[in-house]
mmCIF file as gemmi writes it, N, C-alpha and C atoms, coordinates in Angstrom:
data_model
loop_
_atom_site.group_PDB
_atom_site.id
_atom_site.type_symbol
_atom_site.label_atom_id
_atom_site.label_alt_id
_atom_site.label_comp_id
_atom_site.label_asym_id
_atom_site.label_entity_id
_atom_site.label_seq_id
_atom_site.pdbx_PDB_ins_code
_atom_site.Cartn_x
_atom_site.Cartn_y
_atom_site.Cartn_z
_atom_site.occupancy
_atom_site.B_iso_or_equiv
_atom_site.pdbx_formal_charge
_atom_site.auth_seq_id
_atom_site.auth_asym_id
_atom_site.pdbx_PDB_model_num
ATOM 1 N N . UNK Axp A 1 ? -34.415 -58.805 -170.055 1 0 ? 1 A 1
ATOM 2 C CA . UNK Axp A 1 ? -35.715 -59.026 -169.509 1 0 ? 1 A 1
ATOM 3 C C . UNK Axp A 1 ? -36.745 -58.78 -170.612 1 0 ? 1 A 1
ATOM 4 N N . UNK Axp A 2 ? -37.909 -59.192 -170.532 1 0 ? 2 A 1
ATOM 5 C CA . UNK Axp A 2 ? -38.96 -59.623 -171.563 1 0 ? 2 A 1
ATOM 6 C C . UNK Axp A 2 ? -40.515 -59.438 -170.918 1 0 ? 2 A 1
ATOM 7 N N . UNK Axp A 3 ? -40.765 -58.502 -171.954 1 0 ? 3 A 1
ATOM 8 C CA . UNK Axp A 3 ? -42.515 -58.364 -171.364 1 0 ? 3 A 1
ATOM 9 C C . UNK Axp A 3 ? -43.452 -59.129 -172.5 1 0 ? 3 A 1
ATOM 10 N N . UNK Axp A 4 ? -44.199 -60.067 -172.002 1 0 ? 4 A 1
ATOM 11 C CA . UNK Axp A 4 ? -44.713 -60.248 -173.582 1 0 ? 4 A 1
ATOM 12 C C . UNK Axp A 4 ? -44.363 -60.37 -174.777 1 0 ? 4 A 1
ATOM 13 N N . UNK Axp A 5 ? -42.919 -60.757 -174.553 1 0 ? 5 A 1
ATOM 14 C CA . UNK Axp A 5 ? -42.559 -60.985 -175.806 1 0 ? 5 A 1
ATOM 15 C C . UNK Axp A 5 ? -41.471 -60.626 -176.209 1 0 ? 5 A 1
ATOM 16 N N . UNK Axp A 6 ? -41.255 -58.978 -175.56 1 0 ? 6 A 1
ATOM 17 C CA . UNK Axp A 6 ? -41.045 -57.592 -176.285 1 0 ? 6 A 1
ATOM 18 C C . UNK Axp A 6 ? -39.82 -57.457 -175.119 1 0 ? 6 A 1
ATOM 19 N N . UNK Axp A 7 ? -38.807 -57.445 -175.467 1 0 ? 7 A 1
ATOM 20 C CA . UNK Axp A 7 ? -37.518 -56.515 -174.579 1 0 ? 7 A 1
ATOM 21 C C . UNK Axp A 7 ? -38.155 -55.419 -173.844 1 0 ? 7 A 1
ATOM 22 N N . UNK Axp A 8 ? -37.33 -55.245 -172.793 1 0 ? 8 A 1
ATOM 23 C CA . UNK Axp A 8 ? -37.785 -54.061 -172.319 1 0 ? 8 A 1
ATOM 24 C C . UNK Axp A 8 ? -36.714 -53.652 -172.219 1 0 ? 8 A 1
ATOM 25 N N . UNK Axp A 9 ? -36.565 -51.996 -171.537 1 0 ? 9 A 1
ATOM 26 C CA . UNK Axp A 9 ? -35.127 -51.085 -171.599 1 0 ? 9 A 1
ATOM 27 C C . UNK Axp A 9 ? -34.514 -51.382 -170.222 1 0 ? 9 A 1
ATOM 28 N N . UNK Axp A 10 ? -33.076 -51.634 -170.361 1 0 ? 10 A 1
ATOM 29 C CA . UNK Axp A 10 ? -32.107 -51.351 -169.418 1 0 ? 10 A 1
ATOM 30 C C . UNK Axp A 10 ? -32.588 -50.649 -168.769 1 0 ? 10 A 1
ATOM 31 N N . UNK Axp A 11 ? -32.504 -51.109 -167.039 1 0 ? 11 A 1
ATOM 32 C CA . UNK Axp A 11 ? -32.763 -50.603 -166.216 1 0 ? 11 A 1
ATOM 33 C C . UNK Axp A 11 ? -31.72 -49.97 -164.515 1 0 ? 11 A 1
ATOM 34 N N . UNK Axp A 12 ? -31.132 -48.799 -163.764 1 0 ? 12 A 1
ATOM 35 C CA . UNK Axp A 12 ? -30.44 -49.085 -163.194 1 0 ? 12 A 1
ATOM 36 C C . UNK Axp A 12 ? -31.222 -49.383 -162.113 1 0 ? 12 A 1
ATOM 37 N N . UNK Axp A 13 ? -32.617 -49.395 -161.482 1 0 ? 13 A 1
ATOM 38 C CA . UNK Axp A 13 ? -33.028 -49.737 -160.258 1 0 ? 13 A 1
ATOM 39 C C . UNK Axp A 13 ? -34.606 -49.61 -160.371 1 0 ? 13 A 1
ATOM 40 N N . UNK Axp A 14 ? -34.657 -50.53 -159.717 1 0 ? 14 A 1
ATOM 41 C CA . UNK Axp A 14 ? -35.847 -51.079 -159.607 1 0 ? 14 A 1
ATOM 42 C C . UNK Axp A 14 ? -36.734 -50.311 -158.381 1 0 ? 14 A 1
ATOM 43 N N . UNK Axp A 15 ? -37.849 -49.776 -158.412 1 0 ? 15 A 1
ATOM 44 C CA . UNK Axp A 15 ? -38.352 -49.459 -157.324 1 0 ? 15 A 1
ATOM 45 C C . UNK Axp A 15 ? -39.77 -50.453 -157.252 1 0 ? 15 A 1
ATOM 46 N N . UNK Axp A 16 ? -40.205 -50.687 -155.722 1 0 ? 16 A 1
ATOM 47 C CA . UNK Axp A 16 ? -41.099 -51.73 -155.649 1 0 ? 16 A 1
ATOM 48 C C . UNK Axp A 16 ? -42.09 -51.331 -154.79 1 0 ? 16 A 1
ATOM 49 N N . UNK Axp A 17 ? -43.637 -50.55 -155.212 1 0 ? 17 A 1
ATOM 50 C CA . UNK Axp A 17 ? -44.754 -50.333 -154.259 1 0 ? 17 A 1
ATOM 51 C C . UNK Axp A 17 ? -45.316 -51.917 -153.813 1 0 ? 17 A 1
ATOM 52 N N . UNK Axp A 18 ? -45.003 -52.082 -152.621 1 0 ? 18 A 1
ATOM 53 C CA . UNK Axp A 18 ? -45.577 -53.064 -151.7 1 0 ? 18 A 1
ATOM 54 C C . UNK Axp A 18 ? -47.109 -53.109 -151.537 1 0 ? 18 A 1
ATOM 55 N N . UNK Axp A 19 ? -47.932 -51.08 -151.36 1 0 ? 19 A 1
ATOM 56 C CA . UNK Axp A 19 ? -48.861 -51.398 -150.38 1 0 ? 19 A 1
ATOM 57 C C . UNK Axp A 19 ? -48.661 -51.105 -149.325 1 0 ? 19 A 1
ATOM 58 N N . UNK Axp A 20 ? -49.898 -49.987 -148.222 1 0 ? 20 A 1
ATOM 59 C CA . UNK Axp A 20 ? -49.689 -49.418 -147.219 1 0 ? 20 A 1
ATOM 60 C C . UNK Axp A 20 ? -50.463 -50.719 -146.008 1 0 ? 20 A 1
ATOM 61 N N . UNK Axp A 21 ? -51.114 -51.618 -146.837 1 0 ? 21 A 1
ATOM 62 C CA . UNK Axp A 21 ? -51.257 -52.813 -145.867 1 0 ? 21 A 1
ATOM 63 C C . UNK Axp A 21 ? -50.599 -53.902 -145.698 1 0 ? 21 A 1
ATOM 64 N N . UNK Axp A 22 ? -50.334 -54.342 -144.298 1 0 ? 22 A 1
ATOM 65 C CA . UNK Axp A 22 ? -49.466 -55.38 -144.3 1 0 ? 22 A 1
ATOM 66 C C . UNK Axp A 22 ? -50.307 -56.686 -143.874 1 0 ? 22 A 1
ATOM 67 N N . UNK Axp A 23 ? -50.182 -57.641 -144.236 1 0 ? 23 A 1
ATOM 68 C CA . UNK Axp A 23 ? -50.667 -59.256 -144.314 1 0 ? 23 A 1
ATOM 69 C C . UNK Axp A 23 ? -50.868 -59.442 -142.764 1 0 ? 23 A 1
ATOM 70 N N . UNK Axp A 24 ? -51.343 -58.765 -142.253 1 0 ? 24 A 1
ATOM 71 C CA . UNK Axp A 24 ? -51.051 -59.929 -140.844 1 0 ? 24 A 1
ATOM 72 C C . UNK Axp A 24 ? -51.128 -60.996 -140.148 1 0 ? 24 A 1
ATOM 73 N N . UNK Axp A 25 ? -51.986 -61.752 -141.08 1 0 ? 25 A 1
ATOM 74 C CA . UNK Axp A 25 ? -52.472 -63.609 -141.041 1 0 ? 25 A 1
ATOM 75 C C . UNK Axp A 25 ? -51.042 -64.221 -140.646 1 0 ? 25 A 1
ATOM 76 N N . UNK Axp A 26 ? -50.07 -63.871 -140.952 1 0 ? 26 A 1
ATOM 77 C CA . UNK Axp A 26 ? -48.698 -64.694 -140.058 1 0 ? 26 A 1
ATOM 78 C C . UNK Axp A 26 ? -49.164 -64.567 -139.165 1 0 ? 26 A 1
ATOM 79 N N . UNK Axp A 27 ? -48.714 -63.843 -138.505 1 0 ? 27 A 1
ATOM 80 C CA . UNK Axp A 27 ? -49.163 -63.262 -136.537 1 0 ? 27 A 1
ATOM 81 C C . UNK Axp A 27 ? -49.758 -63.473 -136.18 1 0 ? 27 A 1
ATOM 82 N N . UNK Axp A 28 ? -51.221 -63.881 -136.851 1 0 ? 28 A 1
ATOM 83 C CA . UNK Axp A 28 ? -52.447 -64.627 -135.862 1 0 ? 28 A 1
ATOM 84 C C . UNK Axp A 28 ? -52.304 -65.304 -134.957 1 0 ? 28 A 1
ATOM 85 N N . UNK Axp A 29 ? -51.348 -66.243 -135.02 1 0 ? 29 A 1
ATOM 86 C CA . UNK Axp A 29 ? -51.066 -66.902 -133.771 1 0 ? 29 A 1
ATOM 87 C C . UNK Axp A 29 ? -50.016 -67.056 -132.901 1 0 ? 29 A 1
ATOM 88 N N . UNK Axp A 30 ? -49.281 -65.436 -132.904 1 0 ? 30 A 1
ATOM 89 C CA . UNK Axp A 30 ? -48.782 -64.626 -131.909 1 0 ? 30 A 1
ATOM 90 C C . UNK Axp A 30 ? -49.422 -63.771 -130.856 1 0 ? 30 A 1
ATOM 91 N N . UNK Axp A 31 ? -48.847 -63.6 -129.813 1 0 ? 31 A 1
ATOM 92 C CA . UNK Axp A 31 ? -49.434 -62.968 -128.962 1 0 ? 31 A 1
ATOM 93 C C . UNK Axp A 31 ? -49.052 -61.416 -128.91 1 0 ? 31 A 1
ATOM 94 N N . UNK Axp A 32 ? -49.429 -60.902 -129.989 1 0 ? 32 A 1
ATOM 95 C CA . UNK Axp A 32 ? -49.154 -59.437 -129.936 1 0 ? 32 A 1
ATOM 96 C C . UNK Axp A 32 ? -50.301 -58.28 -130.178 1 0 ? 32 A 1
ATOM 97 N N . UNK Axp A 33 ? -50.557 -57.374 -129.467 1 0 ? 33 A 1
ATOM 98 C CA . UNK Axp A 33 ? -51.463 -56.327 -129.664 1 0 ? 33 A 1
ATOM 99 C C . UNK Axp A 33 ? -50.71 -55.822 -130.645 1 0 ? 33 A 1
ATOM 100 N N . UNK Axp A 34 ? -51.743 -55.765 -131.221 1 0 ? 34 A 1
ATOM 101 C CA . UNK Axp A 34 ? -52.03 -55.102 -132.944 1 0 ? 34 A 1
ATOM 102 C C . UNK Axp A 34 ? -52.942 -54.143 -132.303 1 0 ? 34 A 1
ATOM 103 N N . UNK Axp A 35 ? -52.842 -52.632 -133.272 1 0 ? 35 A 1
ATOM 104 C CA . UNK Axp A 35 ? -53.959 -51.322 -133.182 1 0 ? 35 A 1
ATOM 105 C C . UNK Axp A 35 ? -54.23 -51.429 -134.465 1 0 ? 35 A 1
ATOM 106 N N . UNK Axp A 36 ? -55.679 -51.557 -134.75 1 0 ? 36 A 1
ATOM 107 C CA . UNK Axp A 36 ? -56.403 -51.96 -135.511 1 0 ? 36 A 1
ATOM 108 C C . UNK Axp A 36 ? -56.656 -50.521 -136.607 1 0 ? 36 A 1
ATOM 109 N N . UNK Axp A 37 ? -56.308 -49.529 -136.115 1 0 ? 37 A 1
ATOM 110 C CA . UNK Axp A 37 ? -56.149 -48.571 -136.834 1 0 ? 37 A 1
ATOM 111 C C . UNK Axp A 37 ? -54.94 -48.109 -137.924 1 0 ? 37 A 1
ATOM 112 N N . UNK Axp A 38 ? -53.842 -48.562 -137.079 1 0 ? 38 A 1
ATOM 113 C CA . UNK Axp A 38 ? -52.343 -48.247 -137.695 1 0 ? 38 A 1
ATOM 114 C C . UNK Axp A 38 ? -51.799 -49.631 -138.124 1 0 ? 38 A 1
ATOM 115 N N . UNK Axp A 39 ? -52.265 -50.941 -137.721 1 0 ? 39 A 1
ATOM 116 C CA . UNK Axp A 39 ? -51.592 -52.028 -137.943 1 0 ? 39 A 1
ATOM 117 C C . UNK Axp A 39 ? -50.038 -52.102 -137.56 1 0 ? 39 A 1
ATOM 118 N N . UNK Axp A 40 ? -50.117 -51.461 -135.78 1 0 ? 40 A 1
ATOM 119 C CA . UNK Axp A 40 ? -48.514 -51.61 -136.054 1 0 ? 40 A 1
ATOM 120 C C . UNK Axp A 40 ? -48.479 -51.9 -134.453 1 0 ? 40 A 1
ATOM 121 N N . UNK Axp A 41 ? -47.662 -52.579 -134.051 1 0 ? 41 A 1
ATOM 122 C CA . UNK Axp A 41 ? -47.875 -52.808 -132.302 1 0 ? 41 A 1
ATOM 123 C C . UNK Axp A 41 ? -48.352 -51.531 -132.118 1 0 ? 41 A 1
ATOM 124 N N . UNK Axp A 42 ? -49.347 -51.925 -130.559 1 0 ? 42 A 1
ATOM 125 C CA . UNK Axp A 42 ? -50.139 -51.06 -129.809 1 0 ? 42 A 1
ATOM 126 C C . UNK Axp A 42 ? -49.469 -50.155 -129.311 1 0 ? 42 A 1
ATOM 127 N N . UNK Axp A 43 ? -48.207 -49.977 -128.553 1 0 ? 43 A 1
ATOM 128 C CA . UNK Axp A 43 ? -47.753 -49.644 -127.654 1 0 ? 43 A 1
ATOM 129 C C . UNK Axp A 43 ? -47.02 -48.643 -128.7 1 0 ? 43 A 1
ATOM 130 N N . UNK Axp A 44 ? -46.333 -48.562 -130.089 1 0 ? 44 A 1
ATOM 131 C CA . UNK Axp A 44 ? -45.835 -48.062 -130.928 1 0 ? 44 A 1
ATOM 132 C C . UNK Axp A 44 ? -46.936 -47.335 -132.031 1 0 ? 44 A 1
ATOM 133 N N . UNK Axp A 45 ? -48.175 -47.546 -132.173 1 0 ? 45 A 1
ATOM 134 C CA . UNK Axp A 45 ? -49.166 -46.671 -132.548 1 0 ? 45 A 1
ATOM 135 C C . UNK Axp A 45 ? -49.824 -45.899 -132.065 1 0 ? 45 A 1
ATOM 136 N N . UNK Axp A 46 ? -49.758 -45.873 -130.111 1 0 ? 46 A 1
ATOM 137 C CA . UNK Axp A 46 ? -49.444 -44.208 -129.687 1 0 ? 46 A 1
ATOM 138 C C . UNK Axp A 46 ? -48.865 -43.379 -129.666 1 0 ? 46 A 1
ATOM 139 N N . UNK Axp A 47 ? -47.746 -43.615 -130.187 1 0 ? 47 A 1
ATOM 140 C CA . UNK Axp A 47 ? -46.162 -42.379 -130.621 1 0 ? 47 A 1
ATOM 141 C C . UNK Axp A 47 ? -46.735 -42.191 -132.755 1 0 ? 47 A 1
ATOM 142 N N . UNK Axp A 48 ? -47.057 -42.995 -133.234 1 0 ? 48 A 1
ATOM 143 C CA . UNK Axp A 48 ? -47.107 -42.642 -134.57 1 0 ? 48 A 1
ATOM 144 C C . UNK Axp A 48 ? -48.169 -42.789 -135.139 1 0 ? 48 A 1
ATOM 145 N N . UNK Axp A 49 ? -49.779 -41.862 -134.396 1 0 ? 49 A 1
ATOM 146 C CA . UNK Axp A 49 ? -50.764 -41.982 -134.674 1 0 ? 49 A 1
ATOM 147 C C . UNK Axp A 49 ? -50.761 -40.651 -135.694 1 0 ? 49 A 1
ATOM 148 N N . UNK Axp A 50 ? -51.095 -40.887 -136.983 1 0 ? 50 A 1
ATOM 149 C CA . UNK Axp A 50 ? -51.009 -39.229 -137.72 1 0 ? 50 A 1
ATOM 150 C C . UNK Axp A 50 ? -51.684 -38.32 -137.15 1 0 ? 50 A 1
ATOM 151 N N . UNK Axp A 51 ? -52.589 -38.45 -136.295 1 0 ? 51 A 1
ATOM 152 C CA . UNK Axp A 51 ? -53.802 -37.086 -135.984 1 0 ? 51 A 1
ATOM 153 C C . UNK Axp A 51 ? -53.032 -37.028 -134.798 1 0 ? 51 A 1
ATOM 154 N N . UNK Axp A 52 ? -51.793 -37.311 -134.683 1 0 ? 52 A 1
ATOM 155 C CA . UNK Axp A 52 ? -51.379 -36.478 -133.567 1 0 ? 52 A 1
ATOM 156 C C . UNK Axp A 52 ? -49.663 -35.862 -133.703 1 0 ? 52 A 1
ATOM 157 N N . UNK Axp A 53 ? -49.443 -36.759 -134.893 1 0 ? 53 A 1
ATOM 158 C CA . UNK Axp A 53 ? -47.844 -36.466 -134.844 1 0 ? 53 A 1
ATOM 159 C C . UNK Axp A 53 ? -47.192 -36.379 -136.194 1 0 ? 53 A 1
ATOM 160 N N . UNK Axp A 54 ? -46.568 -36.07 -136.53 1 0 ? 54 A 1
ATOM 161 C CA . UNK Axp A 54 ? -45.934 -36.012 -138.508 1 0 ? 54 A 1
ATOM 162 C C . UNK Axp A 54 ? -44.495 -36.244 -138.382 1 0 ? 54 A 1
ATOM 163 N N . UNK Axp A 55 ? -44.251 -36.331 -139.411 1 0 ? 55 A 1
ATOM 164 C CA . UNK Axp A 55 ? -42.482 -37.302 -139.754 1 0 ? 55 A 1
ATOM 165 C C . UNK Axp A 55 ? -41.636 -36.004 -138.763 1 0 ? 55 A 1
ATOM 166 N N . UNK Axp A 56 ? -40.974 -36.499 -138.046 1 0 ? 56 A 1
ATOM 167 C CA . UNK Axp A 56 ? -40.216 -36.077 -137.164 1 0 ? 56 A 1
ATOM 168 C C . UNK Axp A 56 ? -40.427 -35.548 -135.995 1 0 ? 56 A 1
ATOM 169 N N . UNK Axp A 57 ? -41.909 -35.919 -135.545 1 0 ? 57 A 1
ATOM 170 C CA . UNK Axp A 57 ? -42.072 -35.694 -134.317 1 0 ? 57 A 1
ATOM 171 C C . UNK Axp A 57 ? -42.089 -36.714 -133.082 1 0 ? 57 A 1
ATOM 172 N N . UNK Axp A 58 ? -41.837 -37.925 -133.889 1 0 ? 58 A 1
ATOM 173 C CA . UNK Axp A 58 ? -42.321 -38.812 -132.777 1 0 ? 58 A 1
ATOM 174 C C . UNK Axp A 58 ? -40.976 -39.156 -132.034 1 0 ? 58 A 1
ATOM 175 N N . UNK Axp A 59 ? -41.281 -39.882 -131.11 1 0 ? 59 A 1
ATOM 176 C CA . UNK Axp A 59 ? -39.642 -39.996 -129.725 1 0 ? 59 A 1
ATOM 177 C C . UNK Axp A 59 ? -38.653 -40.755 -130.204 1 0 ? 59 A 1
ATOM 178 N N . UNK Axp A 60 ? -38.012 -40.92 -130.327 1 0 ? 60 A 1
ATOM 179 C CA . UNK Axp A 60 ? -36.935 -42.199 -130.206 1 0 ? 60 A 1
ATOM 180 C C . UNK Axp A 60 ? -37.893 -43.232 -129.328 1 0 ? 60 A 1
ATOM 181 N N . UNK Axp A 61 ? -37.806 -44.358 -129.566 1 0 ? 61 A 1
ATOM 182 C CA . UNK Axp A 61 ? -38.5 -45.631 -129.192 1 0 ? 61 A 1
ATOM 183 C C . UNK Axp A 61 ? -38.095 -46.772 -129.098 1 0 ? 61 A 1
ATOM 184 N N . UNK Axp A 62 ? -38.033 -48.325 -128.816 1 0 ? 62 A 1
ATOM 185 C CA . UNK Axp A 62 ? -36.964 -49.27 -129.126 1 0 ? 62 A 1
ATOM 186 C C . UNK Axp A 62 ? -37.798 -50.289 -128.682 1 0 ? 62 A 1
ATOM 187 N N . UNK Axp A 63 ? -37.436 -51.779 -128.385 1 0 ? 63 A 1
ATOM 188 C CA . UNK Axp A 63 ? -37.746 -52.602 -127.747 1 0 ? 63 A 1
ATOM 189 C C . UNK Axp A 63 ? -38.698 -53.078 -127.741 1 0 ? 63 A 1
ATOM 190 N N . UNK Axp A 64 ? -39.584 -52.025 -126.641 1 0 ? 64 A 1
ATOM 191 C CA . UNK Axp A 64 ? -40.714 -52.391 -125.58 1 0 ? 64 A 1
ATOM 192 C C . UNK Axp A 64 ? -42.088 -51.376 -126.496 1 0 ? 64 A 1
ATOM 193 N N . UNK Axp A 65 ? -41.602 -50.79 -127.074 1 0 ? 65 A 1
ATOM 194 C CA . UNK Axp A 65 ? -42.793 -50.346 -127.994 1 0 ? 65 A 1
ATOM 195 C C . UNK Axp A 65 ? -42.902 -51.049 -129.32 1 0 ? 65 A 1
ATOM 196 N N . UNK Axp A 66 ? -42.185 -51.916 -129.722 1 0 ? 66 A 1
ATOM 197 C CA . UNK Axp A 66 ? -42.171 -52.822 -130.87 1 0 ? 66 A 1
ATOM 198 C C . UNK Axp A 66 ? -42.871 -54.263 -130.665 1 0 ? 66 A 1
ATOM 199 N N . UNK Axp A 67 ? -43.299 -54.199 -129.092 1 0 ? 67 A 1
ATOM 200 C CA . UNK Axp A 67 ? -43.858 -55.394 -128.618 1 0 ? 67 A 1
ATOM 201 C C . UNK Axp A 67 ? -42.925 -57.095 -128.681 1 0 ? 67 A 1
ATOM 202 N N . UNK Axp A 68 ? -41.709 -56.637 -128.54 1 0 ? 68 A 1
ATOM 203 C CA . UNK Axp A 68 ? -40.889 -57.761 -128.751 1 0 ? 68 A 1
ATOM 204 C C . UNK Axp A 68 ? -40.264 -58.233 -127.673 1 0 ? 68 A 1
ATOM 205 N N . UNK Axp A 69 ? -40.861 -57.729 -126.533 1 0 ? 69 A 1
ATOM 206 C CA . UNK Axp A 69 ? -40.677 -58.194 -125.092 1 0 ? 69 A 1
ATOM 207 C C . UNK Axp A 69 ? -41.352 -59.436 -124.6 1 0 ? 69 A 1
């Protein structure tokens, strides 16, 4: 692999920051509540709102909170 020119060093893994925002212009013309705060179905951003809950508190969840009903 090549930066400018220039080799770069052997690498064993790649890590990749995405970004804590996600695109949601696909979905526009789905019918899904979005929470405009968390960007994540509605029904699933009352279990994983931070001012109320931290990594390992929230329920087991599935389905019907993913809005895929």
């Amino acid at each position: 692999m090549r930066s400018n020119g220039q080799p770069l060093p052997d690498a064993d893994e790649i890590i990749v920051a995405t970004g804590l925002r996600p695109n949601l212009q696909p979905l526009s013309e789905l019918r899904l509540a979005i929470d405009q705060t968390t960007q994540s179905p509605a029904q699933l951003a009352q279990l994983i709102d931070p001012n109320e809950y931290s990594c390992g508190t929230v329920r087991p969840h599935g389905l019907d909170e993913l809005g895929t009903r």
